[in-house]
C-alpha positions as CSV (number, residue, x, y, z in Angstrom):
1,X,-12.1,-21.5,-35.3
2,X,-9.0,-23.1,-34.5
3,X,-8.2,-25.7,-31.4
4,X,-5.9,-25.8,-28.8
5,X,-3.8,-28.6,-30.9
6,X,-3.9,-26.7,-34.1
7,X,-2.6,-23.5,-32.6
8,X,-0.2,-25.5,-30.7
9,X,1.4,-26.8,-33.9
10,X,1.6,-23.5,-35.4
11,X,3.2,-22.7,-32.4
12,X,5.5,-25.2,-32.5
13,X,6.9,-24.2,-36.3
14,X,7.9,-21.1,-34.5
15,X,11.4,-19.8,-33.5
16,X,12.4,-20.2,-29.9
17,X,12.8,-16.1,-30.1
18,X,9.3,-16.2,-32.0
19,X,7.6,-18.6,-28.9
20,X,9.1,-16.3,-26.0
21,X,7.6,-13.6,-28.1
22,X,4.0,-14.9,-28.1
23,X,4.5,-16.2,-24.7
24,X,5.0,-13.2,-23.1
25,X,2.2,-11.7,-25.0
26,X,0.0,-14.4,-24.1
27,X,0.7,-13.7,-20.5
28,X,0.2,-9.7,-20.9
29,X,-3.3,-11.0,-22.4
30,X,-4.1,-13.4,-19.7
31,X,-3.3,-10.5,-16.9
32,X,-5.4,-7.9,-18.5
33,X,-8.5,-10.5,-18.6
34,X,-8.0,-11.5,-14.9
35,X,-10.3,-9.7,-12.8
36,X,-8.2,-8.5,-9.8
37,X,-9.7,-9.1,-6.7
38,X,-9.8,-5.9,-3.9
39,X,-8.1,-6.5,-0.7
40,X,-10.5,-7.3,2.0
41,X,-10.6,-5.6,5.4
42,X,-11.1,-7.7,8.6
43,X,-13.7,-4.9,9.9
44,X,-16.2,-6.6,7.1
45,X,-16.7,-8.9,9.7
46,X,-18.1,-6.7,12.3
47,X,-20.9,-7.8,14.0
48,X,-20.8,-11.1,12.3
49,X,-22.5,-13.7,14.8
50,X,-23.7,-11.0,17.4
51,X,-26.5,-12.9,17.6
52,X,-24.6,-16.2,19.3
53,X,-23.7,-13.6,22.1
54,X,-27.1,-11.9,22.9
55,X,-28.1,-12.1,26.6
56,X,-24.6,-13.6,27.8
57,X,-23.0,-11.9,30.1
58,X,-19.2,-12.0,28.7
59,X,-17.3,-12.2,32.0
60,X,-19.6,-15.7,32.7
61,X,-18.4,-17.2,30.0
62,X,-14.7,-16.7,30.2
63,X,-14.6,-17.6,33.6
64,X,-16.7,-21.4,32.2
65,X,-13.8,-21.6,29.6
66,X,-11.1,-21.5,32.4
67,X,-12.7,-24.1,33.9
């Protein structure tokens, strides 16, 4: 198998026209292997923490924070 230096010297025997070429290849190959990550929504944080509020009555505890 070859390493990172011995392709890079191949590379480097190359045209400029010949390294743009494998560059952008490179990058189509590097896109395709990325695993795209779905957008997240904010509602999958629904009911996160409910359990801090249990049993306090919401009004109460705006009027502490004003204080």
């Amino acid at each position: 198998m070859a390493t990172y230096q011995d392709v890079r010297r191949q590379v480097e025997t190359l045209t400029p026209d010949e390294q743009l070429r494998l560059l952008e290849a490179l990058a189509v190959m590097v896109r395709c292997r990325v695993l795209v990550k779905p957008k997240r929504s904010i509602m999958e944080l629904e009911g996160l923490g409910k359990e801090t509020w249990q049993g306090l009555d919401a009004q109460e505890y705006v009027n502490q924070e004003r204080l």
